[in-house]
C-alpha positions as CSV (number, residue, x, y, z in Angstrom):
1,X,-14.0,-21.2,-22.4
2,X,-15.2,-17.8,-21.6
3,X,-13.2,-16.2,-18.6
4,X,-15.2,-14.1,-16.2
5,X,-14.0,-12.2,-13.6
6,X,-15.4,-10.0,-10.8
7,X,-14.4,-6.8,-9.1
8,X,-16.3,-6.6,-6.4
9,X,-16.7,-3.3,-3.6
10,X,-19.0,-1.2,-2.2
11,X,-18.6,1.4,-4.6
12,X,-20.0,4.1,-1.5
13,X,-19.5,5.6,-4.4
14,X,-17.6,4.8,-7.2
15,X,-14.2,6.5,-8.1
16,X,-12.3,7.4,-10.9
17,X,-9.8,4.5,-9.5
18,X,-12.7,1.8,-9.2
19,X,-13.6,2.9,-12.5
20,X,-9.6,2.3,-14.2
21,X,-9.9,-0.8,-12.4
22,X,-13.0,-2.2,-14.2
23,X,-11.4,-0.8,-17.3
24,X,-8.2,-2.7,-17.4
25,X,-10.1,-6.3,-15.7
26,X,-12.3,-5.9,-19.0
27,X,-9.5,-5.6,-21.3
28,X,-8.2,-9.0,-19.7
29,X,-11.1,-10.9,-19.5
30,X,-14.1,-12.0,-21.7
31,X,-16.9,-11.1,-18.6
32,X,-16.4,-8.6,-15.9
33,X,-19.3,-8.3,-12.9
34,X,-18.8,-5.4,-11.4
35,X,-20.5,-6.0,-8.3
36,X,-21.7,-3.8,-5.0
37,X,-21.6,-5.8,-1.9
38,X,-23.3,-5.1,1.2
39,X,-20.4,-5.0,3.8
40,X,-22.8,-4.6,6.8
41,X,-19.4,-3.5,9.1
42,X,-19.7,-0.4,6.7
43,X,-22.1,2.3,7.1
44,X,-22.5,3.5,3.6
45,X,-23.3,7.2,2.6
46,X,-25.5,6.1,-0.3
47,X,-28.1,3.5,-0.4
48,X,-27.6,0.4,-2.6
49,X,-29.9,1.4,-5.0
50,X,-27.9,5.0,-5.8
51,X,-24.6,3.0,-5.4
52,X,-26.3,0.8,-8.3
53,X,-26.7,3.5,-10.6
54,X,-24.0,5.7,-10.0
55,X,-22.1,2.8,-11.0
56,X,-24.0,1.7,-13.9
57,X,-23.9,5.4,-15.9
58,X,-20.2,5.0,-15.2
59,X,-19.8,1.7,-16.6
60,X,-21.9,2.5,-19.7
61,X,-20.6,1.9,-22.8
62,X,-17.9,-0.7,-21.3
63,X,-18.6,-3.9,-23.0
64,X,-18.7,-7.2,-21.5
65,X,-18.8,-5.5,-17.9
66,X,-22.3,-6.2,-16.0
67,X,-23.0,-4.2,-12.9
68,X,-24.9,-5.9,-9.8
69,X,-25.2,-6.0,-6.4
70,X,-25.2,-8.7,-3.8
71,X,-25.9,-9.4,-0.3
72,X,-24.5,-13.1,-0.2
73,X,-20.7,-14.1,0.5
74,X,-18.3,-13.0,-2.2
75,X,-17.8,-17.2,-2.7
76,X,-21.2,-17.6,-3.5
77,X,-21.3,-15.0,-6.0
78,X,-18.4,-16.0,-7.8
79,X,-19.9,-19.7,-7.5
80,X,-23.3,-19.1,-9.0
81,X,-22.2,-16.9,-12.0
82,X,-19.2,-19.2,-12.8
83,X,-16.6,-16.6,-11.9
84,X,-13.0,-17.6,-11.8
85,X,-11.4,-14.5,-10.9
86,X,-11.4,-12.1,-8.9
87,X,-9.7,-8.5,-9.6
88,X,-8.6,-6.1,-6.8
89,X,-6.7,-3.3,-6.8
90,X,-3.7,-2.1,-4.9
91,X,-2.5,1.5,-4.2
92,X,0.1,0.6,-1.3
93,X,1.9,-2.2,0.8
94,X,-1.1,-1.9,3.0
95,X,-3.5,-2.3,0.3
96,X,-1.6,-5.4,-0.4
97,X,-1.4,-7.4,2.7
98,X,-5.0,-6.8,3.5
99,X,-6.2,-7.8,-0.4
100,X,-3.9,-10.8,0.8
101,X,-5.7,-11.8,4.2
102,X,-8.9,-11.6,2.0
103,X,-7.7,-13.7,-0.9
104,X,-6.4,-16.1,1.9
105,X,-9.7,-15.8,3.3
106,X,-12.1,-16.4,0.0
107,X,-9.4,-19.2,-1.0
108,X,-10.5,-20.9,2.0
109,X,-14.2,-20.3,1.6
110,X,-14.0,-23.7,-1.0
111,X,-14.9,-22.8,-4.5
112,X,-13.4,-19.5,-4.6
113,X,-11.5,-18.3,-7.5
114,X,-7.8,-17.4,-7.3
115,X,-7.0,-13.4,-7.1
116,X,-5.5,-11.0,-9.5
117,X,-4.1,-8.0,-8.0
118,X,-4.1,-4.9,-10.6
119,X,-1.3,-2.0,-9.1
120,X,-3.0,1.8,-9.0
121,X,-1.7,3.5,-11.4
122,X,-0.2,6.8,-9.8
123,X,-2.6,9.2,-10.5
124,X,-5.5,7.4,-8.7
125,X,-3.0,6.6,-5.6
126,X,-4.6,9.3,-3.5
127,X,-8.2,8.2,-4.0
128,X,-10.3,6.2,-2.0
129,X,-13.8,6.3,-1.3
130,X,-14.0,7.6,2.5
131,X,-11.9,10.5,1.0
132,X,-14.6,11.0,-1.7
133,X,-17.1,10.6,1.3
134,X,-15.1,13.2,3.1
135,X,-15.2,15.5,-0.1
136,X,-19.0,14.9,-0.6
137,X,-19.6,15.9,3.1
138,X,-17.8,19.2,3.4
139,X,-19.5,20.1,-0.3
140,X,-15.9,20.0,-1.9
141,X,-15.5,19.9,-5.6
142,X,-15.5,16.1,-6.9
143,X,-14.5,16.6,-10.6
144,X,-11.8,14.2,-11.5
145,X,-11.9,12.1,-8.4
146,X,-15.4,10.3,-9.2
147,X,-16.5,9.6,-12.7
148,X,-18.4,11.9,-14.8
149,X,-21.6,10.3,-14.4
150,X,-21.6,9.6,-11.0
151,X,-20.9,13.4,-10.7
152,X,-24.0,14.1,-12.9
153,X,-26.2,12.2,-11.0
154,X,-25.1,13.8,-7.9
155,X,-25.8,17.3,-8.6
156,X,-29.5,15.9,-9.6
157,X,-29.4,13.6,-6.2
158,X,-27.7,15.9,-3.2
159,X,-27.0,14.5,0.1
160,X,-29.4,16.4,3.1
């Protein structure tokens, strides 16, 4: 049986962390979704659509690993593609009891699959997207803290 798994997030936008992430899941399993959800208690920088395919040049050439986005319950998903786990990172003891109270949380949704949780490896520790945000909004270089071709399309796509 073919194993998929999902890393889900919003990706507002992709890091060089998120991308490690969706690295090491596809080196684990057969299928890996990579997959934007609308968290409507966010207010995203970047549209959906730019989130979309920021994250798709990154993932390019990543077999196995599908990129899409969702509006729907992170059960649902994983429900209607046949997903049966779910991959989340952790930088930090915080990281890890909040990624807990969502596990908890999905587990108790019904069909939700069980959680892996993936440590950050040390040189990502310091990375998260509102620090990118921050970074993006005071014009401050991004090179090594988002992935190359998220960077690219940046420079053609600048924020007003």
């Amino acid at each position: 049986m073919k194993t998929k798994a999902l890393v889900p997030g919003s990706f507002d936008p992709v890091t060089v962390g998120h991308l490690d992430l969706i690295r090491r899941a596809a080196a684990l399993f057969d299928e890996v979704h990579a997959v934007i959800f609308d968290n409507t208690e966010k207010h995203a920088l970047f549209p959906l659509s730019d989130r979309k395919i920021m994250l798709e040049r990154s993932c390019q050439g990543l077999d196995h690993v599908i990129v899409a986005v969702s509006t729907g319950l992170l059960a649902d998903y994983t429900a209607s593609q046949g997903i049966s786990v779910i991959v989340r990172g952790v930088r930090d003891a915080a990281d890890a009891s909040y990624e807990m109270m969502l596990a908890t949380i999905n587990r108790g949704l019904g069909n939700a699959p069980d959680t892996v949780f993936l440590p950050s490896k040390p040189e990502y520790f310091h990375i998260s997207s509102s620090y990118v945000r921050d970074m993006i909004r005071y014009r401050c270089p991004l090179d090594g803290i988002i992935p190359e071709q998220a960077l690219v399309f940046l420079k053609k796509h600048p924020l007003p």
